[in-house]
TIFIGU-595228 format. One line per field, with one value per atom (N, C-alpha, C): residue number from 1; residue in three letters; x, y, z. Coordinates in steps of 0.05 Angstrom, whole numbers, plus 5000, padded with zeros to 4 digits. Layout:
pos = (NUM,...)
code = (ala,...)
u = (X,...)
v = (Y,...)
w = (Z,...)
//
This chain:
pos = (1,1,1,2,2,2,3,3,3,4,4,4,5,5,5,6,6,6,7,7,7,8,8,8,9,9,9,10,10,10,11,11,11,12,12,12,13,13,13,14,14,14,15,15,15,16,16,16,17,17,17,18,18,18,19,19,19,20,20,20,21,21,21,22,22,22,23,23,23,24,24,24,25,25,25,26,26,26,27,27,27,28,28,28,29,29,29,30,30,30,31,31,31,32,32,32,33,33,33,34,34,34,35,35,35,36,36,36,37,37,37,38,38,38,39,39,39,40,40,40,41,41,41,42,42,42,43,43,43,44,44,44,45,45,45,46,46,46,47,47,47,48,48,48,49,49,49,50,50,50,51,51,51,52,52,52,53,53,53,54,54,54,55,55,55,56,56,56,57,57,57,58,58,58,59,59,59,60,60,60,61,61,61,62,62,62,63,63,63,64,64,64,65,65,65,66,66,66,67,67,67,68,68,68,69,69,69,70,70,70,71,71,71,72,72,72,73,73,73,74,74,74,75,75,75,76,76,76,77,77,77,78,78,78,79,79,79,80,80,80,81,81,81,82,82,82,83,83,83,84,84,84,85,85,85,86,86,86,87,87,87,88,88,88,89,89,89,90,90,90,91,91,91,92,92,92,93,93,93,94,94,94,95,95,95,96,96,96,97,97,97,98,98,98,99,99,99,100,100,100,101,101,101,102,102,102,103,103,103,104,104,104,105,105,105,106,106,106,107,107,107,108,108,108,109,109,109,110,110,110,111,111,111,112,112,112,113,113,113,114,114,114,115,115,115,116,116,116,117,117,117,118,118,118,119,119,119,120,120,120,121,121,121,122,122,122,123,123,123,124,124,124,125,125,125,126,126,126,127,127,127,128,128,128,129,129,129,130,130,130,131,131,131,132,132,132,133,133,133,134,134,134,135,135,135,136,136,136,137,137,137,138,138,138,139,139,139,140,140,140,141,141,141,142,142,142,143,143,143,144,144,144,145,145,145,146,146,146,147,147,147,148,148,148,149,149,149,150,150,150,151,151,151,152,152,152,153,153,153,154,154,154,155,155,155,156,156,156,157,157,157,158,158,158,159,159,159,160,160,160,161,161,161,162,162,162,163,163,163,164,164,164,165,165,165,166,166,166,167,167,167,168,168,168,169,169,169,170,170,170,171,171,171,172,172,172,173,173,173,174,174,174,175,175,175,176,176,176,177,177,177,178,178,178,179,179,179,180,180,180,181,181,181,182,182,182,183,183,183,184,184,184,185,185,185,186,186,186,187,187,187,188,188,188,189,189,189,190,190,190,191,191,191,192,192,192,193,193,193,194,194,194,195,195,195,196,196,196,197,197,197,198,198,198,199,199,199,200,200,200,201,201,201,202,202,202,203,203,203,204,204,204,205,205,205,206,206,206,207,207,207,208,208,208,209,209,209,210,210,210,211,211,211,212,212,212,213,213,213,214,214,214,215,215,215,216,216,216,217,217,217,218,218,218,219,219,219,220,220,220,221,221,221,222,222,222,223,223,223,224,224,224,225,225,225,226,226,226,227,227,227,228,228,228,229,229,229,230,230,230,231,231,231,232,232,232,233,233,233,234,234,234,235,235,235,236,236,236,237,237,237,238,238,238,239,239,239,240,240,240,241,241,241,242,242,242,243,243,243,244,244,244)
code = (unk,unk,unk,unk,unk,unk,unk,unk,unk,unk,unk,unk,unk,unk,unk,unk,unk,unk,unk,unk,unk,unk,unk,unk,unk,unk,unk,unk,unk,unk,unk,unk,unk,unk,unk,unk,unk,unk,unk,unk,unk,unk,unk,unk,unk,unk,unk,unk,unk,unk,unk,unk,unk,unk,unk,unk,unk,unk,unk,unk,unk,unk,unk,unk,unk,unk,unk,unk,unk,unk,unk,unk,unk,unk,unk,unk,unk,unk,unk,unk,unk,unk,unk,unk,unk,unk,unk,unk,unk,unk,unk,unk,unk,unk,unk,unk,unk,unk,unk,unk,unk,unk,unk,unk,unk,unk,unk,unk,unk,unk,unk,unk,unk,unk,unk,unk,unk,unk,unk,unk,unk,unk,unk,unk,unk,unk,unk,unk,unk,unk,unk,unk,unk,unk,unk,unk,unk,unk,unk,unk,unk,unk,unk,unk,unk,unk,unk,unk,unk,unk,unk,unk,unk,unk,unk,unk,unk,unk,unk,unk,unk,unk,unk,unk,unk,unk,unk,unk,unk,unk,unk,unk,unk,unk,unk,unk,unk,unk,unk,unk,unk,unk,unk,unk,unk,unk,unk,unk,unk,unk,unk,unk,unk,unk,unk,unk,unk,unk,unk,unk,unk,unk,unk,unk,unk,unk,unk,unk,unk,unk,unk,unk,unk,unk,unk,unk,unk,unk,unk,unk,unk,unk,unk,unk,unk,unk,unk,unk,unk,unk,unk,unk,unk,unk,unk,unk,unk,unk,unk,unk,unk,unk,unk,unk,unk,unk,unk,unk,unk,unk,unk,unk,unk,unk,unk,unk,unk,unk,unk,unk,unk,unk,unk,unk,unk,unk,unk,unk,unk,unk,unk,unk,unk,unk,unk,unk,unk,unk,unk,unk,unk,unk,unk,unk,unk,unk,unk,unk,unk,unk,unk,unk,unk,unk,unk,unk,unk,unk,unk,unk,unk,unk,unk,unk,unk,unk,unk,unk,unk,unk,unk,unk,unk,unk,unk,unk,unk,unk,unk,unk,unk,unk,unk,unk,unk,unk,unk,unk,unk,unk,unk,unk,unk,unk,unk,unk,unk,unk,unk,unk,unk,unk,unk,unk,unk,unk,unk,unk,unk,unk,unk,unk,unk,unk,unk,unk,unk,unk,unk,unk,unk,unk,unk,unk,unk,unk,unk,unk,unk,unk,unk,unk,unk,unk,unk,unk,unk,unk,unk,unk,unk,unk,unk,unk,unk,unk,unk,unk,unk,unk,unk,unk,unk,unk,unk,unk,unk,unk,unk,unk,unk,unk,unk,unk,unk,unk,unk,unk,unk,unk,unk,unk,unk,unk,unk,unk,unk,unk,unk,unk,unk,unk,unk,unk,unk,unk,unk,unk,unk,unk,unk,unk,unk,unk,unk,unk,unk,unk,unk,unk,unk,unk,unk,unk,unk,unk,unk,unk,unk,unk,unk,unk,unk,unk,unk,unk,unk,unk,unk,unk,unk,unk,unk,unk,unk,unk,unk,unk,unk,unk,unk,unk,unk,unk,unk,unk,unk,unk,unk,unk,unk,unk,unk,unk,unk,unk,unk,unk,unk,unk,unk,unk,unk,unk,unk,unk,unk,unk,unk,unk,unk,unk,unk,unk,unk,unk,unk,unk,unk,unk,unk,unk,unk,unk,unk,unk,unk,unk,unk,unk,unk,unk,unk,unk,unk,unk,unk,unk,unk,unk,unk,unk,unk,unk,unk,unk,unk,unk,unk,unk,unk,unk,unk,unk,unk,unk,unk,unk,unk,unk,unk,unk,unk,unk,unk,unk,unk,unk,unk,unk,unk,unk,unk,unk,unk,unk,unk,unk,unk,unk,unk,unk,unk,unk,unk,unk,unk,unk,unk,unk,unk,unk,unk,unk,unk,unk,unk,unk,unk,unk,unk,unk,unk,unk,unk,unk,unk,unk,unk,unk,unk,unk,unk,unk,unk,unk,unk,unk,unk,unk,unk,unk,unk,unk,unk,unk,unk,unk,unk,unk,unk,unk,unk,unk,unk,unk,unk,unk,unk,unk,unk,unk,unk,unk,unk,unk,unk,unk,unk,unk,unk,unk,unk,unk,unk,unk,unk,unk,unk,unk,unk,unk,unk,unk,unk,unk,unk,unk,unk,unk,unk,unk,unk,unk,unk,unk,unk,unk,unk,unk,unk,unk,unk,unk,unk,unk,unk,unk,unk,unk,unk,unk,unk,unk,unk,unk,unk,unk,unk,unk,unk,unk,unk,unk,unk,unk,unk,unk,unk,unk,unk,unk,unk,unk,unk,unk,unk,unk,unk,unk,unk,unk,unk,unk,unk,unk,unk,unk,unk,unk,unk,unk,unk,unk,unk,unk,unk,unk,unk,unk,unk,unk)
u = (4319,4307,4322,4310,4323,4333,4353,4368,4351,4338,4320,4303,4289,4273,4290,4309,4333,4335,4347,4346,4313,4302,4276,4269,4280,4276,4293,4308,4344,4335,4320,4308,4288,4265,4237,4235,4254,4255,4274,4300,4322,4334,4328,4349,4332,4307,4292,4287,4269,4258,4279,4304,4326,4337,4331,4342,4321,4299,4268,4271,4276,4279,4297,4318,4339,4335,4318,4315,4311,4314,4318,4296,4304,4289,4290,4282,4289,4278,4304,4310,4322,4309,4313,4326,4354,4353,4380,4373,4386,4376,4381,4370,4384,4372,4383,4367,4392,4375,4389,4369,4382,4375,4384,4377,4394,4392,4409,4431,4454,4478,4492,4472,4482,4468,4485,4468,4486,4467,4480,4461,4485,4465,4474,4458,4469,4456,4478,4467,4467,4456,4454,4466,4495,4504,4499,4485,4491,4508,4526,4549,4555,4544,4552,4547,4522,4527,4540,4548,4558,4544,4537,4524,4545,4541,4558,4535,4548,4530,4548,4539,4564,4549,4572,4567,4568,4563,4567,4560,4572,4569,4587,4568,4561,4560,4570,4568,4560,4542,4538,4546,4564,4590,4605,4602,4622,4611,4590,4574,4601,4624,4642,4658,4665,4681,4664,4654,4636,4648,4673,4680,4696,4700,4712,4697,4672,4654,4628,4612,4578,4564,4543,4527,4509,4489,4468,4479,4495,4495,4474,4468,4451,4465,4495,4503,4518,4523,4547,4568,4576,4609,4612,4587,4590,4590,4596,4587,4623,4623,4652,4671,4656,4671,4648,4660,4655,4672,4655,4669,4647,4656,4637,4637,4624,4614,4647,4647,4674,4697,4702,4719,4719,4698,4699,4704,4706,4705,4738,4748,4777,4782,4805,4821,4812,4794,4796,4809,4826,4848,4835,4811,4805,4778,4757,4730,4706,4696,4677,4648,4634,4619,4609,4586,4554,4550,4553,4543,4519,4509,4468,4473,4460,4458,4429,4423,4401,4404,4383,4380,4389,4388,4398,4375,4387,4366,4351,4330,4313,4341,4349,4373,4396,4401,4428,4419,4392,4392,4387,4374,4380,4402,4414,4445,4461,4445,4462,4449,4419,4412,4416,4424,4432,4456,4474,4503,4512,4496,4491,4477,4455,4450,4468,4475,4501,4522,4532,4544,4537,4518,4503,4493,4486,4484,4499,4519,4549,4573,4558,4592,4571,4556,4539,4530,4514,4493,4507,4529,4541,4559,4569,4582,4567,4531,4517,4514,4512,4510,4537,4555,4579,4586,4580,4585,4569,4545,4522,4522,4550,4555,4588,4587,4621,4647,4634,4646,4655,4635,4635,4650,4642,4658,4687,4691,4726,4733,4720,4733,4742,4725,4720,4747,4745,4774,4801,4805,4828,4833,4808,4808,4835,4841,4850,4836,4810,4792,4789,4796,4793,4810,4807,4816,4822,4796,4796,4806,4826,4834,4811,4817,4806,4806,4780,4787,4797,4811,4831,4821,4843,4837,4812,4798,4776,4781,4801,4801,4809,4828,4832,4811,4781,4769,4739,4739,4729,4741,4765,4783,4758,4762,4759,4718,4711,4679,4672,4690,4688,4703,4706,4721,4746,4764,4799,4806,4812,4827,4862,4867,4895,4911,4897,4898,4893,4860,4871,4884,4892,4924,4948,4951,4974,4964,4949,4939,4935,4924,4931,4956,4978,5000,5010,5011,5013,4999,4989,4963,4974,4985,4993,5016,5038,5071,5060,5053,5046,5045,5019,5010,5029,5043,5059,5080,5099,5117,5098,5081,5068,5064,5054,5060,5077,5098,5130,5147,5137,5147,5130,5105,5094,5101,5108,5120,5149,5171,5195,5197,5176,5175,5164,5155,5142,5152,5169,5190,5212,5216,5244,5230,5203,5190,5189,5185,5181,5206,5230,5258,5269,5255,5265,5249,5224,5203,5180,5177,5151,5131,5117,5100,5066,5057,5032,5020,5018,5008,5027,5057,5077,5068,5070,5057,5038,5012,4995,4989,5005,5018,5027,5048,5065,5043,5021,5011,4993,4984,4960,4975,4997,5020,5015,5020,5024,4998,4977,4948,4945,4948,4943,4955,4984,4990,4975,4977,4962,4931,4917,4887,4894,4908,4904,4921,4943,4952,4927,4911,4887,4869,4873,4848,4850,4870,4887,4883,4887,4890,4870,4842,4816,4807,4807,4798,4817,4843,4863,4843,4837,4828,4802,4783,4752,4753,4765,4765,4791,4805,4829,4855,4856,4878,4906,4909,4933,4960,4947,4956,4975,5001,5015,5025,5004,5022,5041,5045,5074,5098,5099,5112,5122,5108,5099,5113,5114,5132,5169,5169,5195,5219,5201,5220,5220,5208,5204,5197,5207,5198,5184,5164,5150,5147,5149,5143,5175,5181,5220,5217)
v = (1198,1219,1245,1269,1287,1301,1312,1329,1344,1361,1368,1349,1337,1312,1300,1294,1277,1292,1321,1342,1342,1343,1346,1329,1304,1272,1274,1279,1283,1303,1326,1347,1334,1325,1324,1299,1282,1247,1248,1260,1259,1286,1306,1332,1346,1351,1371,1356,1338,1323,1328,1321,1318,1351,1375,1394,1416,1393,1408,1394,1373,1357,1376,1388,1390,1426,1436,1460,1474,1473,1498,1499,1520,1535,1545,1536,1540,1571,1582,1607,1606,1620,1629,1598,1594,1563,1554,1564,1552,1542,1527,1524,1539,1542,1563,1565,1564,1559,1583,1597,1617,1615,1619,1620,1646,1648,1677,1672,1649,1654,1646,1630,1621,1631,1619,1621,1594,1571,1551,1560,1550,1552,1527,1512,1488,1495,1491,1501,1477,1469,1455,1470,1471,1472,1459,1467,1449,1469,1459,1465,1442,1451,1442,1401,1404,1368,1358,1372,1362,1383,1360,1376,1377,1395,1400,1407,1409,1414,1433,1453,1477,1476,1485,1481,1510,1531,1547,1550,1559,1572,1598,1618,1638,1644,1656,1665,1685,1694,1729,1745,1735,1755,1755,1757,1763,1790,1809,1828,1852,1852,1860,1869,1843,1843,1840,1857,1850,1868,1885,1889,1862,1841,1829,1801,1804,1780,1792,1784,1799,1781,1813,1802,1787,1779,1778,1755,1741,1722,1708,1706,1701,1673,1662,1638,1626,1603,1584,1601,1613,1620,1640,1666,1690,1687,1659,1656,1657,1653,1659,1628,1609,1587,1570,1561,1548,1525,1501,1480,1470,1451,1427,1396,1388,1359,1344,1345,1329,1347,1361,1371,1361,1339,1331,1306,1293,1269,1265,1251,1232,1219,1220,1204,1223,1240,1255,1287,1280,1304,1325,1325,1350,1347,1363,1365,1343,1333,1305,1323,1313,1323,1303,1304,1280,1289,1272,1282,1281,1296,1288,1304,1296,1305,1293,1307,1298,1257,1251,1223,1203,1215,1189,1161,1139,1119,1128,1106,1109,1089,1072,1071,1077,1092,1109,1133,1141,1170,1160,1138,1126,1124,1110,1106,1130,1153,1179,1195,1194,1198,1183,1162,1146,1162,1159,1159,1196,1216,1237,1231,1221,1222,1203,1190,1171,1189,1210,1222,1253,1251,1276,1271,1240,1235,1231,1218,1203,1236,1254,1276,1305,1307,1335,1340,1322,1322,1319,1303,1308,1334,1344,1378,1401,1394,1419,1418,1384,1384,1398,1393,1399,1425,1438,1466,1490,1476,1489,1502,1507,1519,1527,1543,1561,1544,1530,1505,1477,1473,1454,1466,1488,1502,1499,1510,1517,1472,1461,1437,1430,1431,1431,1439,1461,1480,1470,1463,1448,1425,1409,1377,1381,1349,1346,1341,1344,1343,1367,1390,1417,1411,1409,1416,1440,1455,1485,1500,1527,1539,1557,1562,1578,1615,1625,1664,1661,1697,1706,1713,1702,1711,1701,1675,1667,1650,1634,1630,1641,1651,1687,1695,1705,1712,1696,1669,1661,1643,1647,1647,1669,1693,1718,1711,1708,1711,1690,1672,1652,1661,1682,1695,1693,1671,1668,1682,1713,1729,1726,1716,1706,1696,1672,1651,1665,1689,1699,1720,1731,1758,1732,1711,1694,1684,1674,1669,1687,1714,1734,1737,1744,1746,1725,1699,1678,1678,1689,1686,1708,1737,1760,1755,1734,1735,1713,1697,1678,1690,1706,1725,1743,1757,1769,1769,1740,1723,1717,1709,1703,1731,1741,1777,1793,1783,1794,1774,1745,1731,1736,1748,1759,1780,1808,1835,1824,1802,1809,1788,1775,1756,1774,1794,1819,1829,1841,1865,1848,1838,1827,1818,1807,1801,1841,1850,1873,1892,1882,1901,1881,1856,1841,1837,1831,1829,1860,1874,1904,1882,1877,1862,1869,1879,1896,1871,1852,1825,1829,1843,1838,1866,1875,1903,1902,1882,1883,1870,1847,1834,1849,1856,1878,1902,1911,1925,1905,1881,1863,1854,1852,1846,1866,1886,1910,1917,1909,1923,1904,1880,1858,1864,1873,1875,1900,1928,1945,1943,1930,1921,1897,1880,1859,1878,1906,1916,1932,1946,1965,1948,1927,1904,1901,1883,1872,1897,1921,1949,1960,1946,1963,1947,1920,1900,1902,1901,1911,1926,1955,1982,1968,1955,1956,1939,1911,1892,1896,1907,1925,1901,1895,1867,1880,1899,1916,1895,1887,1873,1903,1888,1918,1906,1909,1893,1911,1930,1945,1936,1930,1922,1886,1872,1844,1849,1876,1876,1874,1879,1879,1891,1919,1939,1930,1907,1904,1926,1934,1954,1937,1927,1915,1928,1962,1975,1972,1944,1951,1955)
w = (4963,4981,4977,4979,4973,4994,4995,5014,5031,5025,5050,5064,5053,5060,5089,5079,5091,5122,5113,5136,5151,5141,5157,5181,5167,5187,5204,5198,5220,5240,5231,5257,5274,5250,5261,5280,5282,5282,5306,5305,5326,5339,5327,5345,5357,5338,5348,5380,5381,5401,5422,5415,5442,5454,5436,5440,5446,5459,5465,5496,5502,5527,5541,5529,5540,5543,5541,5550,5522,5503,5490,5463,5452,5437,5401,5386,5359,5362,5339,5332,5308,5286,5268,5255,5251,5245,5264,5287,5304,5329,5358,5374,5397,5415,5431,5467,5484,5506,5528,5536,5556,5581,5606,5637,5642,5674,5684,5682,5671,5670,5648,5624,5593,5582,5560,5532,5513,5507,5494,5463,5444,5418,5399,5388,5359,5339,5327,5298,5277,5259,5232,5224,5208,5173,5155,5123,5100,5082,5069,5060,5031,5019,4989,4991,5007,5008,5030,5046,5070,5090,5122,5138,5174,5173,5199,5228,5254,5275,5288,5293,5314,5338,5360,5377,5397,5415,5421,5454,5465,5496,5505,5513,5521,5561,5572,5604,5607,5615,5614,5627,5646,5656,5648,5620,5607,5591,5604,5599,5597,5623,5623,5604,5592,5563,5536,5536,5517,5487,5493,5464,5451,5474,5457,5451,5465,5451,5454,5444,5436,5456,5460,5489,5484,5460,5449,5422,5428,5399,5386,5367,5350,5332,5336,5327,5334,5336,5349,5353,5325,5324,5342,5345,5359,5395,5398,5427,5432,5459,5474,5466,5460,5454,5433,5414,5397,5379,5376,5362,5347,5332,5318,5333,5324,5334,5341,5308,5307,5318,5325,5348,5374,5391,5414,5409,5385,5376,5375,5403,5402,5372,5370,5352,5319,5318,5290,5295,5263,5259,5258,5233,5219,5231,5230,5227,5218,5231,5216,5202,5181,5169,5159,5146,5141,5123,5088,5065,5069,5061,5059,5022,5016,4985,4967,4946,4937,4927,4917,4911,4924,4947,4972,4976,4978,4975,5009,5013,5033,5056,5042,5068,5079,5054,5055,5074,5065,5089,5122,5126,5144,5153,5145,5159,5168,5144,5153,5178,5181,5210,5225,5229,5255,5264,5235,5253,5260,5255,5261,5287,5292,5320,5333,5334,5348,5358,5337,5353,5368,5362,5372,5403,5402,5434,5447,5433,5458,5453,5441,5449,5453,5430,5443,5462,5468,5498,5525,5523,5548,5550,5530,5529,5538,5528,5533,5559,5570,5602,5616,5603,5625,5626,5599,5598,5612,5624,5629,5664,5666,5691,5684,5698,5699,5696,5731,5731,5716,5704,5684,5652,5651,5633,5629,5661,5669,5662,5670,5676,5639,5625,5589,5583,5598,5573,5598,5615,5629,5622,5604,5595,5571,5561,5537,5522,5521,5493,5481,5497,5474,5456,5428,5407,5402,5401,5394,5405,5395,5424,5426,5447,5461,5451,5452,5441,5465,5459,5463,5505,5515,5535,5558,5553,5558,5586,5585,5611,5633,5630,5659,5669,5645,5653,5665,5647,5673,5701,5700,5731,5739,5730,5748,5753,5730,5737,5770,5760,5783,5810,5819,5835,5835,5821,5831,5820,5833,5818,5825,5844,5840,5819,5817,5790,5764,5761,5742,5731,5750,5746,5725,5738,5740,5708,5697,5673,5649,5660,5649,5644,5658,5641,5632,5639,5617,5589,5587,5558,5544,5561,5546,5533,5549,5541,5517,5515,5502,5477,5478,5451,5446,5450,5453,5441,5441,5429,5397,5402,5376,5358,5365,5344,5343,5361,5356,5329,5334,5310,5284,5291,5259,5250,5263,5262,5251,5261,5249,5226,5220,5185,5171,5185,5172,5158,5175,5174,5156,5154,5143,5115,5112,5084,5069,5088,5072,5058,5072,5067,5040,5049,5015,4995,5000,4973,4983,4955,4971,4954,4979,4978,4992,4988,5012,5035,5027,5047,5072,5066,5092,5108,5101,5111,5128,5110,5127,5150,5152,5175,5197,5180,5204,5223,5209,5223,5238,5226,5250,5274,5268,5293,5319,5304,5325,5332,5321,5331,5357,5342,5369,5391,5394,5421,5427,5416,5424,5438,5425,5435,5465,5455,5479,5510,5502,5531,5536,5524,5522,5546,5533,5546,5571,5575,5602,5624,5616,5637,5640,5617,5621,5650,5647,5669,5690,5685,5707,5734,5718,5730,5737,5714,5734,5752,5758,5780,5800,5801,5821,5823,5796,5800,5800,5789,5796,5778,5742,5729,5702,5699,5685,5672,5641,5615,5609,5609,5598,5614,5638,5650,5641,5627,5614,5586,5585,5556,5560,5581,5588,5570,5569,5538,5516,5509,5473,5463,5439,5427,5402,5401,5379,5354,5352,5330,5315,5313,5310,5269)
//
C-alpha cells in the first residue's frame, strides 16, 4: 500500500470522523476548532517516512500579549502551547512517531492505523477535552505530564486571564529570576568563549543573552502598567549588570 493511500485510511477511517464529533474543522491540512475563548488545532506531519500528530491550544486572552504569541494561528506550533502525541505518552524519552512509507503490506498499514489511533484516543482526546477551558488548561501545565515546557511566561499569564493576579505577580517574578539566571549563564560562557577563542557564534550568544533579558523586562512592565500589578523587574535584577 502506498504511503498516501495509507494516510488517507488513517484520516478517512479514524481521525477525520473523531475530530468532526469533537467539534472541529479541517483547514488547509490541519484541523481546527474555535469558540469565544479557544482555538485547538491537530495537525498530521509526514516527514521523510515517519508521521507525527501536533498538538496545539490557543486562549484568546491572550489578545493582550499578542507580540509574544499570534492572535490568528494557522498551526499547532504557532498556538500558545504545543506538543506531540508522544509527548503526553508516560514512560517515553524522546518523541513517538509512525513509519508509514511506500510498499506497506495491506497488514502492516493496518497495524499502523490501529496503533496511531490507539493512541490518539487514550492521550489526544482526553487533552483536547481538558485543555478546552482555562481551567483545564491551568490544571495540564501544574500536572506531571507536561513534558514540554512551557513559552515563555504562559502560566503568570493565564494566573492573570483567570483573574489571580496575586499568584500571578508571584509567578511572574519566579519565571523572570529563573530566566534571568539562565541568560546571565549564557552572557558569561559568552563572554569568556569570546576573550579566548574570536569566534562569531560567542558573540552571538552574548548578544541573544542580553536581548532576552531586555525584551522579557520590556514585557513584564508593559503588562505590569496595563493590568496595575505594580510588578518591577529592574528591581528583580537586583543590580546585575548583565551587559558585563
Amino acid at each position: 500500500m502506498s504511503q498516501n493511500k495509507t494516510l488517507r485510511k488513517l484520516f478517512s477511517e479514524k481521525l477525520s470522523p473523531c475530530l468532526k464529533e469533537l467539534g472541529f474543522k479541517k483547514k488547509n491540512l490541519n484541523f481546527y476548532r474555535e469558540d469565544n475563548n479557544h482555538i485547538l488545532i491537530v495537525t498530521g506531519q509526514q516527514s521523510h517516512g515517519r508521521f507525527f500528530i501536533n498538538l496545539g491550544v490557543s486562549l484568546k486572552c491572550y489578545d493582550d500579549f499578542i507580540k509574544y504569541f499570534k492572535k490568528d494561528p494557522q498551526r499547532a506550533e504557532e498556538c500558545v502551547y504545543d506538543c506531540r502525541i508522544g509527548n503526553l505518552i508516560k514512560g517515553i524519552i524522546f518523541d513517538k512517531h509512525w513509519n508509514i512509507y511506500d510498499n506497506l503490506s495491506e497488514e502492516e498499514a493496518s497495524d499502523v492505523i490501529e496503533d496511531v489511533w490507539r493512541d490518539f484516543s487514550t492521550y489526544a482526546v482526553p487533552w483536547i477535552n481538558l485543555v478546552s477551558t482555562p481551567e483545564g488548561f491551568m490544571e495540564f501545565l501544574e500536572s506531571e505530564d507536561k513534558i514540554v515546557p512551557a513559552k515563555s511566561f504562559l502560566y503568570p499569564i493565564i494566573l492573570l486571564c483567570l483573574g489571580q493576579k496575586d499568584k500571578s505577580i508571584v509567578e511572574f517574578e519566579t519565571e523572570y529570576k529563573n530566566r534571568l539566571k539562565e541568560n546571565l549563564d549564557l552572557i558569561k560562557k559568552s563572554k569568556k568563549g569570546m576573550e579566548e577563542l574570536d569566534h562569531f557564534g560567542y558573540e552571538l550568544n552574548y548578544k541573544i543573552g542580553i536581548n532576552c533579558i531586555e525584551e522579557m523586562t520590556r514585557h513584564v512592565k508593559a503588562i505590569s502598567k496595563k493590568h496595575d500589578m505594580n510588578m518591577d523587574p529592574d528591581a528583580w535584577l537586583d543590580g546585575v549588570n548583565y551587559k558585563m
